[in-house]
Backbone as JSON Lines, residues from 0, in Angstrom:
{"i":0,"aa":"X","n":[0.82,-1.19,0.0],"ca":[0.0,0.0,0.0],"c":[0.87,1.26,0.0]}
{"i":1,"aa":"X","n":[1.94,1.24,0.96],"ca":[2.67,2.27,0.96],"c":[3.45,2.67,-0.65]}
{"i":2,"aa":"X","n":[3.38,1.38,-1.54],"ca":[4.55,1.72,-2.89],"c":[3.37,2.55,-3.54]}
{"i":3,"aa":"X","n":[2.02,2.03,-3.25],"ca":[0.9,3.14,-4.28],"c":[0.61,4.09,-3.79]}
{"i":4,"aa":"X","n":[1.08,4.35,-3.15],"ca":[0.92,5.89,-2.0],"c":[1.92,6.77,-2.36]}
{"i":5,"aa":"X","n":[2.77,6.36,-3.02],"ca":[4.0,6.94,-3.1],"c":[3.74,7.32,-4.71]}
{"i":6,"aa":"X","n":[3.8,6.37,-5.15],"ca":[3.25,6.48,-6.65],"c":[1.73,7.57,-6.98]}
{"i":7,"aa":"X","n":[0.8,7.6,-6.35],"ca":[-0.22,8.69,-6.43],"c":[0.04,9.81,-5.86]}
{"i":8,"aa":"X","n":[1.18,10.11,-4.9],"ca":[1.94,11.39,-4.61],"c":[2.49,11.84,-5.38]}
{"i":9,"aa":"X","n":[3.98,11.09,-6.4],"ca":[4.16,11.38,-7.25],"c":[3.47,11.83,-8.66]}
{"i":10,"aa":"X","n":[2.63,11.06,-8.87],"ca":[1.58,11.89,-10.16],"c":[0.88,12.93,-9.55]}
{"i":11,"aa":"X","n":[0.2,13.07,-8.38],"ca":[-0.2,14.51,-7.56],"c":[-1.53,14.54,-7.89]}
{"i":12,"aa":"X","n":[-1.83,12.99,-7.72],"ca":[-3.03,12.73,-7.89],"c":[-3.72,13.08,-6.32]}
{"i":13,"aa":"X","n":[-5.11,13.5,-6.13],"ca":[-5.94,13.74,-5.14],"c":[-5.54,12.61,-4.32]}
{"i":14,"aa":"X","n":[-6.01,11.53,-4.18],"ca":[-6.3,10.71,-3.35],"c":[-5.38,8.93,-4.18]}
{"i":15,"aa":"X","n":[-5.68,8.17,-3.03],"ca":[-4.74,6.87,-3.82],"c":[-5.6,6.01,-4.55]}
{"i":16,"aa":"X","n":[-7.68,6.33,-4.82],"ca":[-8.47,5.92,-5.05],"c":[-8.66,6.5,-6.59]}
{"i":17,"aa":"X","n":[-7.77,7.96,-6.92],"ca":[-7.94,8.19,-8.64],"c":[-6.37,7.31,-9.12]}
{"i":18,"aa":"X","n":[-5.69,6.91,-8.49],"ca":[-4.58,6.39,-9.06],"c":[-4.98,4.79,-9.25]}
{"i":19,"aa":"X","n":[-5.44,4.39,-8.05],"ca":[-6.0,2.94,-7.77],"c":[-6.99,2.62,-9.41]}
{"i":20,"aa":"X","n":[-8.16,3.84,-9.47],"ca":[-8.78,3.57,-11.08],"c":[-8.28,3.91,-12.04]}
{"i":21,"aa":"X","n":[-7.26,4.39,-12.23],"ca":[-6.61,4.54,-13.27],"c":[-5.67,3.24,-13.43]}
{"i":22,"aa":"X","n":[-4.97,3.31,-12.91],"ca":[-3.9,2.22,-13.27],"c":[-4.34,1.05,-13.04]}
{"i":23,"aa":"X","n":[-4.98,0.57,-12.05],"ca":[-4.79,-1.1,-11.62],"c":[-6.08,-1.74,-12.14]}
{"i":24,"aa":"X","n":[-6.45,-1.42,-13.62],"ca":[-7.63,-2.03,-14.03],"c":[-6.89,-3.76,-14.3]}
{"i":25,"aa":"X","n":[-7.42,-4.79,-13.7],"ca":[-6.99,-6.14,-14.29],"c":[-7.63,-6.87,-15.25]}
{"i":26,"aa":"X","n":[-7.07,-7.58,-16.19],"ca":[-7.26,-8.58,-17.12],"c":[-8.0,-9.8,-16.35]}
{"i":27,"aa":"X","n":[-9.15,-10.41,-16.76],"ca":[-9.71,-11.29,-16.35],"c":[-8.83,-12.6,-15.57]}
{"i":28,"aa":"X","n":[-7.92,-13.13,-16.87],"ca":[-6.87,-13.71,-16.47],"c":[-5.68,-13.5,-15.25]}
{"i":29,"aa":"X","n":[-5.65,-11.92,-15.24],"ca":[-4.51,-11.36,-14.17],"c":[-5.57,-11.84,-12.92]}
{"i":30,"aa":"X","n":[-6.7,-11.28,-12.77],"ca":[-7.58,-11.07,-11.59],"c":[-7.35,-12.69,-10.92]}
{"i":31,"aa":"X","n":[-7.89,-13.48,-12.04],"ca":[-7.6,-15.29,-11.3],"c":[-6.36,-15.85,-11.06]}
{"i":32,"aa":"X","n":[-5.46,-15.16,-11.6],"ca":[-3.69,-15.39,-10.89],"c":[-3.63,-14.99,-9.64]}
{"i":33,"aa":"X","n":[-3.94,-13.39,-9.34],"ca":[-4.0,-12.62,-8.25],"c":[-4.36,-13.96,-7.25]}
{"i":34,"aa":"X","n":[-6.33,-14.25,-7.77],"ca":[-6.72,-14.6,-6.69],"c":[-6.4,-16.29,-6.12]}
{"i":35,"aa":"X","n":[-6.12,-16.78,-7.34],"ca":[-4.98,-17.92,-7.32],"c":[-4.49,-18.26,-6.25]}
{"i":36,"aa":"X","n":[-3.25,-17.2,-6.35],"ca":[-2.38,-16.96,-5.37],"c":[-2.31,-16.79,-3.78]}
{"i":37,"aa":"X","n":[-3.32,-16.09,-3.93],"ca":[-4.07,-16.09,-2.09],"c":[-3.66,-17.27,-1.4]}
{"i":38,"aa":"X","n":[-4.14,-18.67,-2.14],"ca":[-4.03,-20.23,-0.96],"c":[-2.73,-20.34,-1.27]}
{"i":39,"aa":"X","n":[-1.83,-19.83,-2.01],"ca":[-0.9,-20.45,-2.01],"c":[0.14,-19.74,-1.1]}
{"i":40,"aa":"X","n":[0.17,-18.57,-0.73],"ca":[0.57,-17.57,-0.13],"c":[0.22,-17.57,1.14]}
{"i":41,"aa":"X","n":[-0.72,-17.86,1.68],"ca":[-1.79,-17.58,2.95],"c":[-2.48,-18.91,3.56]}
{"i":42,"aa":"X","n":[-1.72,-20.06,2.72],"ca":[-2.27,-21.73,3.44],"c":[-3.72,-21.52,3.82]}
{"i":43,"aa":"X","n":[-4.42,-21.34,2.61],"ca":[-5.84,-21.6,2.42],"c":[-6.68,-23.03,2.51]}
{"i":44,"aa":"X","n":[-7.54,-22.91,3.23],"ca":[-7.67,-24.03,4.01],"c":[-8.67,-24.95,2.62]}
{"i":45,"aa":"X","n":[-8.71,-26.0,2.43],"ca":[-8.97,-27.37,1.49],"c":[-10.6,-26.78,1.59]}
{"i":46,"aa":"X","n":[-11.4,-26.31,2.05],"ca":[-12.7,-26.19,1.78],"c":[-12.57,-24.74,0.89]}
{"i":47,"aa":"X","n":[-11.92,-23.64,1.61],"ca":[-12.22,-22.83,0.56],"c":[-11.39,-23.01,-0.75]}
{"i":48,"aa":"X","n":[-10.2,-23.62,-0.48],"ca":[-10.02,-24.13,-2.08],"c":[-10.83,-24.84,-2.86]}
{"i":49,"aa":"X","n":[-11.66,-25.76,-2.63],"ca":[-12.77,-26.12,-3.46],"c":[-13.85,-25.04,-3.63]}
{"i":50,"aa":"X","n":[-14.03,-23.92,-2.48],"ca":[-15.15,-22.93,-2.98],"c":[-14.66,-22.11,-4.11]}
{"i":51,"aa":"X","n":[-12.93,-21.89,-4.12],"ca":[-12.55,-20.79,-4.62],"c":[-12.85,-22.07,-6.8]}
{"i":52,"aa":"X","n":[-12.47,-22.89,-6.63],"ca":[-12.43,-23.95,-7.94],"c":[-13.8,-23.9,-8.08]}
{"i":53,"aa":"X","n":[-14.52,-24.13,-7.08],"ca":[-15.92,-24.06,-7.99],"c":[-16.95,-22.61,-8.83]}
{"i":54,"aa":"X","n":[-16.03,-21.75,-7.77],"ca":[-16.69,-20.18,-8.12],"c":[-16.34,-20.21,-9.05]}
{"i":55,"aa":"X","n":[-14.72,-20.01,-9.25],"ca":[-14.1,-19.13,-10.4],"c":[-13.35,-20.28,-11.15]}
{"i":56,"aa":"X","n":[-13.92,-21.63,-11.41],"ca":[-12.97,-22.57,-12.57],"c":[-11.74,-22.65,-11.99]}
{"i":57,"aa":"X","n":[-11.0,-22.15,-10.58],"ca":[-9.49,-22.47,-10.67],"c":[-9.16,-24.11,-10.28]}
């Protein structure tokens, strides 16, 4: 949070919420890597890995 804080200071943007919509729009594909990544990062427990496979196909 702090590197996009820094980054929306530097452009001298209002707030970190016009930088946040500007830049960090994701690719469908990026979004399910992102959220991918969560159990693998954060030892996501075997039930919500099957919720997360059945929601979103991973």
């Amino acid at each position: 949070m702090a590197d996009l804080k820094a980054v929306s200071q530097n452009l001298m943007h209002g707030n970190v919420g016009v930088t946040d919509g500007i830049y960090t729009i994701l690719s469908d594909q990026d979004r399910r890597e992102r959220i991918r990544g969560w159990g693998v990062s954060r030892g996501m427990s075997a039930r919500l890995r099957r919720f997360q496979s059945s929601r979103w196909g991973m």
